[in-house]
Every structure is written in structure tokens, then in C-alpha cells.
PQR file with spaces between the fields and no chain letter, atoms N, CA, C, O and H, PARSE charges and radii, in Angstrom:
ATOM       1  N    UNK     1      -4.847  -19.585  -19.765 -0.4000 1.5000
ATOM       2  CA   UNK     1      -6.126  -19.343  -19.127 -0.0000 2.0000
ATOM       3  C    UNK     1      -6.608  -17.955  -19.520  0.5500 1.7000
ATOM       4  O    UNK     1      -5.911  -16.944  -19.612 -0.5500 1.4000
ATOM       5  N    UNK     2      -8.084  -18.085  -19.767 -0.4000 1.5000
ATOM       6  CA   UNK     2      -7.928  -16.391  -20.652 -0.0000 2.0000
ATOM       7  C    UNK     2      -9.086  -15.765  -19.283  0.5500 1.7000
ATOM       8  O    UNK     2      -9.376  -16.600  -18.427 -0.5500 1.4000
ATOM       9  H    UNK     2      -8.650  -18.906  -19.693  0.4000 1.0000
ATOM      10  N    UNK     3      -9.568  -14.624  -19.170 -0.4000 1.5000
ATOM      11  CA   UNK     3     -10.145  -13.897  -18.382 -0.0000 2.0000
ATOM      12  C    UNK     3     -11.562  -14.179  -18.891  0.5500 1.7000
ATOM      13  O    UNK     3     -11.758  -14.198  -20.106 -0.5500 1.4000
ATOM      14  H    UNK     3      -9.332  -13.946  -19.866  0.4000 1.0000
ATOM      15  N    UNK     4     -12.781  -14.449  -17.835 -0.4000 1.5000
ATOM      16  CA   UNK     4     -13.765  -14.579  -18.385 -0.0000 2.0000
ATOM      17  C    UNK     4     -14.431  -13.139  -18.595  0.5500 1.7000
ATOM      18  O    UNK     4     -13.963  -12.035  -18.313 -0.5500 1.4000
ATOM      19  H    UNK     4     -12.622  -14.434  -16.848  0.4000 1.0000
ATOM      20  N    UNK     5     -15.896  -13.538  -19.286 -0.4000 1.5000
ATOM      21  CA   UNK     5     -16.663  -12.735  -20.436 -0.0000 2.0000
ATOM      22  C    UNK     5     -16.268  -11.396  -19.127  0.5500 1.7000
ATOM      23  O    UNK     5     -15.451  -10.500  -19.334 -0.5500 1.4000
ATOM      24  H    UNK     5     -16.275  -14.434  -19.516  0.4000 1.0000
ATOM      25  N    UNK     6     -16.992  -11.545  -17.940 -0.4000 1.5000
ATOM      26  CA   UNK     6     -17.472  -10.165  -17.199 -0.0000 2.0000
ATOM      27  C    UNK     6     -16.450   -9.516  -16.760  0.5500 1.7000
ATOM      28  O    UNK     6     -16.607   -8.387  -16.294 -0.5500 1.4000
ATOM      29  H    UNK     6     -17.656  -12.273  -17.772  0.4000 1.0000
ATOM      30  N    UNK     7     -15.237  -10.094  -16.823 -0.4000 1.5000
ATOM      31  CA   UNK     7     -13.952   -9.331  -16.358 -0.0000 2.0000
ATOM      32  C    UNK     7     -13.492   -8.247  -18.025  0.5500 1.7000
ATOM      33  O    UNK     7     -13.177   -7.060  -18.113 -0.5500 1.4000
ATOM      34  H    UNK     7     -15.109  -11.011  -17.201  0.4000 1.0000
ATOM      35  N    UNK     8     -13.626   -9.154  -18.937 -0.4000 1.5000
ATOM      36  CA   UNK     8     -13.274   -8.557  -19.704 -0.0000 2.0000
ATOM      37  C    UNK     8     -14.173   -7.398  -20.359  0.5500 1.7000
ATOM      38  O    UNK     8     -13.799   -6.481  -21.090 -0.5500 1.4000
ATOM      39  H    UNK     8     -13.882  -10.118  -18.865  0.4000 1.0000
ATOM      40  N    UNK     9     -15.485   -7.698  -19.885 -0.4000 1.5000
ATOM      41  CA   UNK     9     -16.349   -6.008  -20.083 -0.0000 2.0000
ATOM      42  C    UNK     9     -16.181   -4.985  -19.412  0.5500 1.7000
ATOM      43  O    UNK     9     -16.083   -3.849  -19.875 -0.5500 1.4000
ATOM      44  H    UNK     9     -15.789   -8.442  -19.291  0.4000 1.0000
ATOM      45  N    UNK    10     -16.115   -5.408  -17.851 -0.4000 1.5000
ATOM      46  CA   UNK    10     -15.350   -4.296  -17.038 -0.0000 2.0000
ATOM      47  C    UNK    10     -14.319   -3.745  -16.608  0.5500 1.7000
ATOM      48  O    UNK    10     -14.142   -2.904  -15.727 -0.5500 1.4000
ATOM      49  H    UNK    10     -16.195   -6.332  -17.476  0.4000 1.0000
ATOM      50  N    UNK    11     -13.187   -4.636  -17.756 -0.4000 1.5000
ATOM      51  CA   UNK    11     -12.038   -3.870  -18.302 -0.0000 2.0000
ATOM      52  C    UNK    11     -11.338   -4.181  -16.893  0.5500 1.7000
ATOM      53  O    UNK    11     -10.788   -3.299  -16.233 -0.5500 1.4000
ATOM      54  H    UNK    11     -13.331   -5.319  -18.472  0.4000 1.0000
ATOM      55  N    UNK    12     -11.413   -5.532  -16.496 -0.4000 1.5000
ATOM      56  CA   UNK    12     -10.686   -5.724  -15.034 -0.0000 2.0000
ATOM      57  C    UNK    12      -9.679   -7.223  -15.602  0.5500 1.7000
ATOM      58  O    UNK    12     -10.228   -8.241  -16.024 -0.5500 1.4000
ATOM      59  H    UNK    12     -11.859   -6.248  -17.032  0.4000 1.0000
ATOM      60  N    UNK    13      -7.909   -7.035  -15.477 -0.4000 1.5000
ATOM      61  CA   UNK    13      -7.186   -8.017  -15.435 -0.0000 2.0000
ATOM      62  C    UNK    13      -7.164   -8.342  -14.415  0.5500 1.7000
ATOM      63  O    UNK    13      -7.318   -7.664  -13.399 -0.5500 1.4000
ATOM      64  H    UNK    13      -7.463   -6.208  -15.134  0.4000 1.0000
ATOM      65  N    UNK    14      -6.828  -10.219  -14.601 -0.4000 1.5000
ATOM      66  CA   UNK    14      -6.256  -10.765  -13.160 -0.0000 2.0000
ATOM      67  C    UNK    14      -5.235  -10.656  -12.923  0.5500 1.7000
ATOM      68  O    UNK    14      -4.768  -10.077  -13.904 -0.5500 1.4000
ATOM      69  H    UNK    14      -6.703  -10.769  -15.427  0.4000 1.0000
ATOM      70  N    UNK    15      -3.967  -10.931  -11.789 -0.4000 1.5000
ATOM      71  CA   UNK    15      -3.073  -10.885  -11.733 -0.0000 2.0000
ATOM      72  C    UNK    15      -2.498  -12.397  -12.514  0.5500 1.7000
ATOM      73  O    UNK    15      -1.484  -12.469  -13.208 -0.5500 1.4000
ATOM      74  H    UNK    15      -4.346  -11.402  -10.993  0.4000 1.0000
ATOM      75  N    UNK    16      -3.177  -13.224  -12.279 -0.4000 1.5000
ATOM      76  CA   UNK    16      -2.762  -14.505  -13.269 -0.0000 2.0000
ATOM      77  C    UNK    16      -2.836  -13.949  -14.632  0.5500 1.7000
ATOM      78  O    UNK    16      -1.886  -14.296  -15.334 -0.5500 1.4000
ATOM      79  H    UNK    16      -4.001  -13.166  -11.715  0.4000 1.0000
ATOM      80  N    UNK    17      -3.827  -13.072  -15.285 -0.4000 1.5000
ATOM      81  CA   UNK    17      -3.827  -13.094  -16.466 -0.0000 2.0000
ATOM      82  C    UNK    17      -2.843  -12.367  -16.990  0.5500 1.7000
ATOM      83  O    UNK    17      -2.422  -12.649  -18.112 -0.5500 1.4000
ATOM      84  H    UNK    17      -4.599  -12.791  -14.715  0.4000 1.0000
ATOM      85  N    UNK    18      -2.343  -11.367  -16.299 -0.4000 1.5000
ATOM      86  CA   UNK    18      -1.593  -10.223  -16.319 -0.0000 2.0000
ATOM      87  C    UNK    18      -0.097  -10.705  -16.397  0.5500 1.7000
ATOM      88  O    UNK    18       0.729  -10.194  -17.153 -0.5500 1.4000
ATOM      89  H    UNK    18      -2.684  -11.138  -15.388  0.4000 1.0000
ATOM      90  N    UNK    19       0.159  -11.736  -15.542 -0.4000 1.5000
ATOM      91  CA   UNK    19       1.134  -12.544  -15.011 -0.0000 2.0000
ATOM      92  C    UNK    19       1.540  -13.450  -16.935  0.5500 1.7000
ATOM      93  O    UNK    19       2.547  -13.331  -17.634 -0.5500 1.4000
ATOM      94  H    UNK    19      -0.512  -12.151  -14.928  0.4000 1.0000
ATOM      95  N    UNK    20       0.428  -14.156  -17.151 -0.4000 1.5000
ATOM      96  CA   UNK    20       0.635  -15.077  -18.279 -0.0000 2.0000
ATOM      97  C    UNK    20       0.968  -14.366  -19.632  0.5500 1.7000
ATOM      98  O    UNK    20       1.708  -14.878  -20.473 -0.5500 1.4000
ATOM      99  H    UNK    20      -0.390  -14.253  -16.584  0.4000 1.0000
ATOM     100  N    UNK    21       0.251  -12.917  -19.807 -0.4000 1.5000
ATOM     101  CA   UNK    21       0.035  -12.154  -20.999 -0.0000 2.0000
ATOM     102  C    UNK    21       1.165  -11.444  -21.268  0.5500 1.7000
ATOM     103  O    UNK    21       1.741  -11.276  -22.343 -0.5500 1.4000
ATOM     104  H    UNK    21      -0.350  -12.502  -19.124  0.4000 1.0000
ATOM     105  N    UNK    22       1.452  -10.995  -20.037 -0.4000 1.5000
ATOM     106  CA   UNK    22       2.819   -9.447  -19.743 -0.0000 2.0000
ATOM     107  C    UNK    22       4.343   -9.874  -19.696  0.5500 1.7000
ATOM     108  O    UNK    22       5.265   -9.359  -20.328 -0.5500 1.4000
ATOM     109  H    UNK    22       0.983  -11.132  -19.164  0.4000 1.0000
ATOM     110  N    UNK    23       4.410  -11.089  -18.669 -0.4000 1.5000
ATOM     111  CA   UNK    23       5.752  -11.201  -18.471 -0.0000 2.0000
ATOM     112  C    UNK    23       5.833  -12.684  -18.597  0.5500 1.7000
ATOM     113  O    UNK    23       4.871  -13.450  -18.649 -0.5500 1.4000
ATOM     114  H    UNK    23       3.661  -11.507  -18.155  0.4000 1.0000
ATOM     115  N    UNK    24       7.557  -13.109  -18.657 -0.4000 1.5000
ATOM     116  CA   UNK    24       7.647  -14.386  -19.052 -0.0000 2.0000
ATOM     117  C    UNK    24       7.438  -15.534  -18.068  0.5500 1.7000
ATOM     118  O    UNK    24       7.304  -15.363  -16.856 -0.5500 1.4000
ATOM     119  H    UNK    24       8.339  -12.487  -18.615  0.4000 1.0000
ATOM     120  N    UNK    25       7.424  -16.457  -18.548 -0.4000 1.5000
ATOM     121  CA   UNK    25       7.188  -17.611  -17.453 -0.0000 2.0000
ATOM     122  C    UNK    25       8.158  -18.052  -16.335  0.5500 1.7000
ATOM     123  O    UNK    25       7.897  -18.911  -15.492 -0.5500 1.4000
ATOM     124  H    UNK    25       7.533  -16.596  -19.532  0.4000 1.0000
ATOM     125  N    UNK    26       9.535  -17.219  -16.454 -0.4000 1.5000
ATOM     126  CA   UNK    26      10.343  -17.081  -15.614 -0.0000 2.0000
ATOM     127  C    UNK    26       9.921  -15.971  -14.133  0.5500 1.7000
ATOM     128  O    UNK    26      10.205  -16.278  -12.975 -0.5500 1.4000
ATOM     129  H    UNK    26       9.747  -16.521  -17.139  0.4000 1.0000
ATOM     130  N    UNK    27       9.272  -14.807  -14.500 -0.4000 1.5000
ATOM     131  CA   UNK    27       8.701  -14.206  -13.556 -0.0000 2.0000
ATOM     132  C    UNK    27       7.866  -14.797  -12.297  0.5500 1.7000
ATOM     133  O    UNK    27       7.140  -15.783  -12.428 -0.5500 1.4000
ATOM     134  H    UNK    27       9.040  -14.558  -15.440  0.4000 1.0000
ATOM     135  N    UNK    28       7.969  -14.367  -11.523 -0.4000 1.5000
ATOM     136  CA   UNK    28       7.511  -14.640   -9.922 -0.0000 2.0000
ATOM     137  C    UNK    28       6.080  -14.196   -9.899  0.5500 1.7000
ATOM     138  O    UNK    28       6.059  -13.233  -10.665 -0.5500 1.4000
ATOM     139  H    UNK    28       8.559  -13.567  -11.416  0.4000 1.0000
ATOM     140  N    UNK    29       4.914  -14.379   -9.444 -0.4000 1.5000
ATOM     141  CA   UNK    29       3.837  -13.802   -9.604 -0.0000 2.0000
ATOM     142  C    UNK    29       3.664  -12.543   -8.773  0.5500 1.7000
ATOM     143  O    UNK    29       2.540  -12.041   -8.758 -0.5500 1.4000
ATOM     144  H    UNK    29       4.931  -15.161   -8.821  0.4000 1.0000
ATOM     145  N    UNK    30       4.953  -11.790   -7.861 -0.4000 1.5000
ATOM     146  CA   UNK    30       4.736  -10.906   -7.133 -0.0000 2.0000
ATOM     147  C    UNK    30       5.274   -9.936   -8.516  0.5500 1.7000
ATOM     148  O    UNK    30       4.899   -8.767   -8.429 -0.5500 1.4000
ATOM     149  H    UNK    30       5.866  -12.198   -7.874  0.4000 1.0000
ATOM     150  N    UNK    31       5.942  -10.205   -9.532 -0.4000 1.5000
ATOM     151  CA   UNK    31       5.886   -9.137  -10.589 -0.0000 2.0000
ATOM     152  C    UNK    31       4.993   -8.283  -10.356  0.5500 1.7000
ATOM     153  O    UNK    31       5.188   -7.168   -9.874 -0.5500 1.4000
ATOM     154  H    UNK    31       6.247  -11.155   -9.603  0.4000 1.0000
ATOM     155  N    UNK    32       3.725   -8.855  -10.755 -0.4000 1.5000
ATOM     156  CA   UNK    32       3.117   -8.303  -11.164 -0.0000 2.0000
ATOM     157  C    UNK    32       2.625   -7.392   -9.974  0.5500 1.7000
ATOM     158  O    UNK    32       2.469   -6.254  -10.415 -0.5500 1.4000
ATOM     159  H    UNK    32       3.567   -9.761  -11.147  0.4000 1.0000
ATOM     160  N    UNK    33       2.402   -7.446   -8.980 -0.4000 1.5000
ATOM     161  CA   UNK    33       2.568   -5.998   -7.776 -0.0000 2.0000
ATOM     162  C    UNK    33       3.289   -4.980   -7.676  0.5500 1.7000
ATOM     163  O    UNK    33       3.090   -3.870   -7.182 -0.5500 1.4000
ATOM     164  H    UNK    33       2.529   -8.371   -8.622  0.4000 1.0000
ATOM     165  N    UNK    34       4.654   -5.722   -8.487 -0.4000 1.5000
ATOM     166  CA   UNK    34       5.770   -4.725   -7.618 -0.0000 2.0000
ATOM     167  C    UNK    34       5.551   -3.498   -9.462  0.5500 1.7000
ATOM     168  O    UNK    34       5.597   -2.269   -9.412 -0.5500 1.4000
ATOM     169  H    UNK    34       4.816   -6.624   -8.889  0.4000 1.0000
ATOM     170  N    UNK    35       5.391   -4.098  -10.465 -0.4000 1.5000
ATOM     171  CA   UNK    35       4.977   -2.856  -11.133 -0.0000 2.0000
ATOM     172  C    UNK    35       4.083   -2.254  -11.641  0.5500 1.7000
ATOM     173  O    UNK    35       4.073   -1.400  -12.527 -0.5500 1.4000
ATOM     174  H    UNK    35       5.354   -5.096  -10.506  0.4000 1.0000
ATOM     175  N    UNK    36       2.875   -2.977  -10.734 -0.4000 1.5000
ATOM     176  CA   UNK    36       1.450   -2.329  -10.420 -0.0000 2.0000
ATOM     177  C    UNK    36       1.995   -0.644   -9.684  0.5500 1.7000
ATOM     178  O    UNK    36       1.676    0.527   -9.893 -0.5500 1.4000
ATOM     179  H    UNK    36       2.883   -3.672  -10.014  0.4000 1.0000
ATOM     180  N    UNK    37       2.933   -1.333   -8.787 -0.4000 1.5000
ATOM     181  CA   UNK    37       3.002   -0.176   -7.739 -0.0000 2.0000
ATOM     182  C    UNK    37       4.479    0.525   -8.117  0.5500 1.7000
ATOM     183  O    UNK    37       4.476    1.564   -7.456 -0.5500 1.4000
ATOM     184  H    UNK    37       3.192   -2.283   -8.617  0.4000 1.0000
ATOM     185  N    UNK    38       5.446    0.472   -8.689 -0.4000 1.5000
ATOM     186  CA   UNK    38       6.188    1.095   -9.549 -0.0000 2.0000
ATOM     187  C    UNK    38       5.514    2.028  -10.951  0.5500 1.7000
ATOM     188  O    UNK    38       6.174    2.904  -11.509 -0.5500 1.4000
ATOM     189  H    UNK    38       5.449   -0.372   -9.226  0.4000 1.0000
ATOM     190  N    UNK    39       4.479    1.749  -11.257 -0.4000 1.5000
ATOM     191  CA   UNK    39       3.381    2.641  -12.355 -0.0000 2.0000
ATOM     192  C    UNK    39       2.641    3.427  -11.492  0.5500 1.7000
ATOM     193  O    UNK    39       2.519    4.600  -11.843 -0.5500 1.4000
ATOM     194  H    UNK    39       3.943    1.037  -10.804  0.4000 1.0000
ATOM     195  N    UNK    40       2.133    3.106  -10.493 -0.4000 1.5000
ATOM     196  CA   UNK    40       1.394    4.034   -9.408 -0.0000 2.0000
ATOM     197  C    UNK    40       2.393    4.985   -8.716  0.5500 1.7000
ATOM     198  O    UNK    40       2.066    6.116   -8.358 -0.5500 1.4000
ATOM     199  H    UNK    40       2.233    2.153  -10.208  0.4000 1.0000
ATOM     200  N    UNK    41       3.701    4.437   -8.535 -0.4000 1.5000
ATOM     201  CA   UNK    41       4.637    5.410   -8.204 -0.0000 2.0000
ATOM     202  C    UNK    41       5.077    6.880   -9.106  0.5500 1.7000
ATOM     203  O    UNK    41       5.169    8.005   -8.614 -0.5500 1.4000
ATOM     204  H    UNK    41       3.966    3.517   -8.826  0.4000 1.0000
ATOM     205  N    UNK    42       5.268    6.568  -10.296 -0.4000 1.5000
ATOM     206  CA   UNK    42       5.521    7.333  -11.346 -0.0000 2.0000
ATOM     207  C    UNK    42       4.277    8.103  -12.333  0.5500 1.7000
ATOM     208  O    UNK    42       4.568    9.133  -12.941 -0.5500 1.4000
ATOM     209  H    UNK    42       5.194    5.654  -10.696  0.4000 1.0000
ATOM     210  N    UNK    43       2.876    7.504  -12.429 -0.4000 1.5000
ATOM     211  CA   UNK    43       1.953    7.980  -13.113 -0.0000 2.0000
ATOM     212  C    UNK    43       0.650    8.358  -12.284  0.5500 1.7000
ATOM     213  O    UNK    43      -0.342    8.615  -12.966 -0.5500 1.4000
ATOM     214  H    UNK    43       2.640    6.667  -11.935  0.4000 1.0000
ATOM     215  N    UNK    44       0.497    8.438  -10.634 -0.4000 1.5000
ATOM     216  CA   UNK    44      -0.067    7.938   -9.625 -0.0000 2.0000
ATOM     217  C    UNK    44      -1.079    7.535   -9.309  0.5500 1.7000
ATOM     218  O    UNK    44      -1.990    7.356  -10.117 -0.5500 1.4000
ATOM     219  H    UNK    44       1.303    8.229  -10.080  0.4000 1.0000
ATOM     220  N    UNK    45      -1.156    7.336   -8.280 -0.4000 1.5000
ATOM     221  CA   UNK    45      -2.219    6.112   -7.894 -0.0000 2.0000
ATOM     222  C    UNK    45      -3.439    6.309   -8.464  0.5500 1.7000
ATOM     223  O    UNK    45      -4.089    5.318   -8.131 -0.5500 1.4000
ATOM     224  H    UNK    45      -0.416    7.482   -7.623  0.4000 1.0000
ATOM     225  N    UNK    46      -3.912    6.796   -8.922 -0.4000 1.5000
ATOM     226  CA   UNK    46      -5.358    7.262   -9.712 -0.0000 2.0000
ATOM     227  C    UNK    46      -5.386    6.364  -10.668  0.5500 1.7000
ATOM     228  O    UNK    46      -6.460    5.766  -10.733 -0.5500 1.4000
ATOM     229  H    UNK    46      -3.384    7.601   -9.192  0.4000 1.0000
ATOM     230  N    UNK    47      -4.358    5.967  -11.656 -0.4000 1.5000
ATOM     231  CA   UNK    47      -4.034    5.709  -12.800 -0.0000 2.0000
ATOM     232  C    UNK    47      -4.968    3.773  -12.645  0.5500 1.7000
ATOM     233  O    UNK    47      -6.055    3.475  -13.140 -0.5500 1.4000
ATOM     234  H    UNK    47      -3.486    6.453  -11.604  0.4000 1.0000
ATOM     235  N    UNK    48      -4.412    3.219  -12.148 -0.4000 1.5000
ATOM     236  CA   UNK    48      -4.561    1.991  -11.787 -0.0000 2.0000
ATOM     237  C    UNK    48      -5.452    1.530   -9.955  0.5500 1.7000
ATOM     238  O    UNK    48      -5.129    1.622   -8.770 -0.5500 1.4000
ATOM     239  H    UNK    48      -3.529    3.461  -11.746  0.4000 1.0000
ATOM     240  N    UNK    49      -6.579    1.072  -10.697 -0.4000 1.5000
ATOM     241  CA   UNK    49      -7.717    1.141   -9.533 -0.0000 2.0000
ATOM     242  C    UNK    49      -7.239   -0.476   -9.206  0.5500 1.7000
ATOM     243  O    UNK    49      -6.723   -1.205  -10.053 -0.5500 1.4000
ATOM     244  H    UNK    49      -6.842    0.997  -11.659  0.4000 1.0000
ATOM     245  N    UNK    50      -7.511   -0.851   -7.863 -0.4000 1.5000
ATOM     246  CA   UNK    50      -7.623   -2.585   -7.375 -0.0000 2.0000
ATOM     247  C    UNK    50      -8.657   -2.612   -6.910  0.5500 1.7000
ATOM     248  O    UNK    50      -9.109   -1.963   -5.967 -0.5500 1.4000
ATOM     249  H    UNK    50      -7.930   -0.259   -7.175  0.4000 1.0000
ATOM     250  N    UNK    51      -9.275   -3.640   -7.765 -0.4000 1.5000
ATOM     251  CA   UNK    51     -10.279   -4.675   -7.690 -0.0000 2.0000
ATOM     252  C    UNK    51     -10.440   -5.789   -6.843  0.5500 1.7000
ATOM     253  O    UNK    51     -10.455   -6.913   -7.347 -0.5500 1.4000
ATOM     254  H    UNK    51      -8.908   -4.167   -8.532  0.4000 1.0000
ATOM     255  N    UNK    52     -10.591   -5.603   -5.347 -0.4000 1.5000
ATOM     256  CA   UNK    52     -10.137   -6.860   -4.560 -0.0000 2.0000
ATOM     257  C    UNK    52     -11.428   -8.210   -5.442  0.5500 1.7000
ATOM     258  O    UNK    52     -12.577   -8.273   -5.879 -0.5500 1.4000
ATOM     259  H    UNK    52     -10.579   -4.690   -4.937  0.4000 1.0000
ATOM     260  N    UNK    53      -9.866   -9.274   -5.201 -0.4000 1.5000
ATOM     261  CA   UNK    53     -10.726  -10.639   -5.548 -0.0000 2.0000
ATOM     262  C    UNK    53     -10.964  -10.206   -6.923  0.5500 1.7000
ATOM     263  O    UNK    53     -12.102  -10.552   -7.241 -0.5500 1.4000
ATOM     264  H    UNK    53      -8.932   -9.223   -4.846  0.4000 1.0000
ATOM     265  N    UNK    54     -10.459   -9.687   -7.726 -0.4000 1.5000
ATOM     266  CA   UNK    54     -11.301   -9.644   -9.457 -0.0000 2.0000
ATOM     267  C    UNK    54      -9.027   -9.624  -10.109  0.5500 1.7000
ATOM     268  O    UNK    54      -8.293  -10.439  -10.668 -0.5500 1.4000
ATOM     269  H    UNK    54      -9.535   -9.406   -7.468  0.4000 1.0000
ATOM     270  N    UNK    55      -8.850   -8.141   -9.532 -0.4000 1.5000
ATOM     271  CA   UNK    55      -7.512   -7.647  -10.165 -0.0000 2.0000
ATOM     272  C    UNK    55      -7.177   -6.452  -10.043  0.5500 1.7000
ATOM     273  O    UNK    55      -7.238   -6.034   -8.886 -0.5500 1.4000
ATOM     274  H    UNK    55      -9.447   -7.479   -9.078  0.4000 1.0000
ATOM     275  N    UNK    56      -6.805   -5.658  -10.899 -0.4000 1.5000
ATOM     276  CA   UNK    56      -6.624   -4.518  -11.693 -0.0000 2.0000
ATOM     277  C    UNK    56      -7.602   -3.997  -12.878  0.5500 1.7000
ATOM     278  O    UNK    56      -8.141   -4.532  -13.847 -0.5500 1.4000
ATOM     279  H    UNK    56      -6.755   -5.997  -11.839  0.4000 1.0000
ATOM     280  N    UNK    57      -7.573   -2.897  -12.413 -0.4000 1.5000
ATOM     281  CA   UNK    57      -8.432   -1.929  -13.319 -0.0000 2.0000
ATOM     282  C    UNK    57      -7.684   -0.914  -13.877  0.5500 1.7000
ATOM     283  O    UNK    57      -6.831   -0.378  -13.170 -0.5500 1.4000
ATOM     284  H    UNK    57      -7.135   -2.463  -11.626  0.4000 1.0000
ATOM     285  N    UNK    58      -7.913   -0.404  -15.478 -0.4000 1.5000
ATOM     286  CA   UNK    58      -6.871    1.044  -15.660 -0.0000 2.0000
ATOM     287  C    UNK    58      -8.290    1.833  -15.946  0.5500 1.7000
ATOM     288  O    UNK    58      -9.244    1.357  -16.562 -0.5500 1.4000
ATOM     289  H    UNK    58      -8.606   -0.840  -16.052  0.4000 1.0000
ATOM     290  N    UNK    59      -8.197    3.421  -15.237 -0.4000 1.5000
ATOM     291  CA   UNK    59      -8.595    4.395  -14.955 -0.0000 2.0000
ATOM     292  C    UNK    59      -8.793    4.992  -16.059  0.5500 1.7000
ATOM     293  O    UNK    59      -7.858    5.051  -16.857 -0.5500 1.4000
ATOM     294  H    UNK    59      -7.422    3.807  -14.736  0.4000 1.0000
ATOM     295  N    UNK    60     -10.236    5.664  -16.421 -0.4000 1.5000
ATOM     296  CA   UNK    60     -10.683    6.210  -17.646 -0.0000 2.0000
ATOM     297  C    UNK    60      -9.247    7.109  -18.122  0.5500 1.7000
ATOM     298  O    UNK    60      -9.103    8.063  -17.357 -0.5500 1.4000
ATOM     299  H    UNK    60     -10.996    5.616  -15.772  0.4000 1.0000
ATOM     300  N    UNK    61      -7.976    7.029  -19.368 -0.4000 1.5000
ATOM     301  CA   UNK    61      -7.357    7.710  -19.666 -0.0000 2.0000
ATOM     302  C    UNK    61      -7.382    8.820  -20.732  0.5500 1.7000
ATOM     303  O    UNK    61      -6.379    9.435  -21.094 -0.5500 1.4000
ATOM     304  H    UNK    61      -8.093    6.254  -19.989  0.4000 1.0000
ATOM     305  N    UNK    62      -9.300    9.121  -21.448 -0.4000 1.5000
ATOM     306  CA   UNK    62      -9.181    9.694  -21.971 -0.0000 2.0000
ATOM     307  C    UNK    62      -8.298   11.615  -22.253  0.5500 1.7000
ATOM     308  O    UNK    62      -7.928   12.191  -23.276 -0.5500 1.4000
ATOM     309  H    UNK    62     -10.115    8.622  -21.153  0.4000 1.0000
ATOM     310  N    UNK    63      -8.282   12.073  -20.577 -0.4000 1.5000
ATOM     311  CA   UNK    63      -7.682   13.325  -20.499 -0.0000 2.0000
ATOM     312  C    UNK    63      -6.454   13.036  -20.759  0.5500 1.7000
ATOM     313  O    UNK    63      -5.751   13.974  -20.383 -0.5500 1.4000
ATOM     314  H    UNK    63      -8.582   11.605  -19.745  0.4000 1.0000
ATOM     315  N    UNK    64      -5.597   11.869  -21.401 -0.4000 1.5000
ATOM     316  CA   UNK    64      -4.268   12.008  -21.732 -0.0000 2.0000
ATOM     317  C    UNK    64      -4.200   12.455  -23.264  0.5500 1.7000
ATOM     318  O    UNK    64      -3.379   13.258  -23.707 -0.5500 1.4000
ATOM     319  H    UNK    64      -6.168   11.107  -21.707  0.4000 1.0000
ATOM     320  N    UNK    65      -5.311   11.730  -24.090 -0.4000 1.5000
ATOM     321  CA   UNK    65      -5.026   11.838  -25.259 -0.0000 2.0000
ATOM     322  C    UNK    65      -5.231   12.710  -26.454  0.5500 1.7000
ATOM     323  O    UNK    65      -6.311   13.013  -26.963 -0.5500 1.4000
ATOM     324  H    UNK    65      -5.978   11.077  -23.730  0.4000 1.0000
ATOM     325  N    UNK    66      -4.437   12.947  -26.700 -0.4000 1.5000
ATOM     326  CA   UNK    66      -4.578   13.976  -27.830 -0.0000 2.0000
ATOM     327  C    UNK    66      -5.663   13.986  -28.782  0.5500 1.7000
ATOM     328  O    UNK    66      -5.920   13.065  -29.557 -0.5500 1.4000
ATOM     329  H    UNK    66      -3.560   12.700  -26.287  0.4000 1.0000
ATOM     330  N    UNK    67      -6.289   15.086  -28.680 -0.4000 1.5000
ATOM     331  CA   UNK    67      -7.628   15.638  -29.372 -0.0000 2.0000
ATOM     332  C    UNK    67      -6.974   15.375  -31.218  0.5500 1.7000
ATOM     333  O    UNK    67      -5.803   15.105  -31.483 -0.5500 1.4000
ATOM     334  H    UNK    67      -6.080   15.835  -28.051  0.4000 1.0000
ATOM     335  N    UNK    68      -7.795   15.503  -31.971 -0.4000 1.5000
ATOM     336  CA   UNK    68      -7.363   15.654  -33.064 -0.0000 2.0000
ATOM     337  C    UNK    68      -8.008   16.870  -33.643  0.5500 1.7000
ATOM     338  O    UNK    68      -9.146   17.200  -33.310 -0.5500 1.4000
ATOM     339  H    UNK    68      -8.746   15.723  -31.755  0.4000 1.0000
ATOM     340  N    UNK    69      -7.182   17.645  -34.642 -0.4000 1.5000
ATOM     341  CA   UNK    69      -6.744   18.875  -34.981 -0.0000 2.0000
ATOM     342  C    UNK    69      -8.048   18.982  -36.379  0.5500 1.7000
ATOM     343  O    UNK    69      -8.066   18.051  -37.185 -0.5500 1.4000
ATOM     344  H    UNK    69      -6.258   17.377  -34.913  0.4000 1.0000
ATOM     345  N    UNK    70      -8.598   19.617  -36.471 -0.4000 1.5000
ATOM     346  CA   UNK    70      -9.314   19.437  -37.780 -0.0000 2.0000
ATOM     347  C    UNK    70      -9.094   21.117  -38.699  0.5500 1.7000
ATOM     348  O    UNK    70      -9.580   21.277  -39.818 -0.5500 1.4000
ATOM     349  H    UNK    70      -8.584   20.373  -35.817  0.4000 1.0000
């Protein structure tokens, strides 16, 4: 099942999609919470916004990345 057009412009996964894409079909669908919130634990909560009723959102990360050197 793939994510439709408007989820995927506003850069919002489902937990089904997240569920089908990320981990194997052996996984439980609470996976995908418990390291929603194991990544929010360690990188924090800023990092990863919830989207009630849509999913998950990841948080503009441009201040991580390295500028390039000219």
C-alpha cells in the first residue's frame, strides 16, 4: 500500500507505511511507536513531529548538515 499524493508532499509517513517500508513483516505494528519514541528519546522530541490521523513527520533537518567548503 503506498502513501497517497498529499501525504507524500507534506513529507508525512503512515504508521502502516512506515510499518510495510522499515521493518519486516514479522514486526508488531506497535514497532513502529516504540522507535518513534526511542529516536525522540536520543535525538529529541523536536526531531519527529505527530501528525494525529495522518502519521509522522521528520522536522526541517537542515541545521544538521554540513555546509560545503568552497
Amino acid at each position: 500500500m503506498s502513501e497517497p499524493e498529499e501525504a507524500r508532499v507534506a513529507g508525512v509517513f503512515s504508521r502502516a507505511g512506515l510499518l510495510g517500508k522499515v521493518f519486516s513483516a514479522a514486526d508488531q505494528p506497535g514497532a513502529v511507536d516504540i522507535y518513534v519514541h526511542y529516536i525522540r528519546r536520543r535525538a529529541g522530541r523536536g526531531i519527529i513531529r505527530t501528525v494525529h490521523g495522518a502519521g509522522y513527520q521528520l522536522e526541517d533537518l537542515l541545521w544538521i548538515r554540513p555546509t560545503p567548503t568552497g
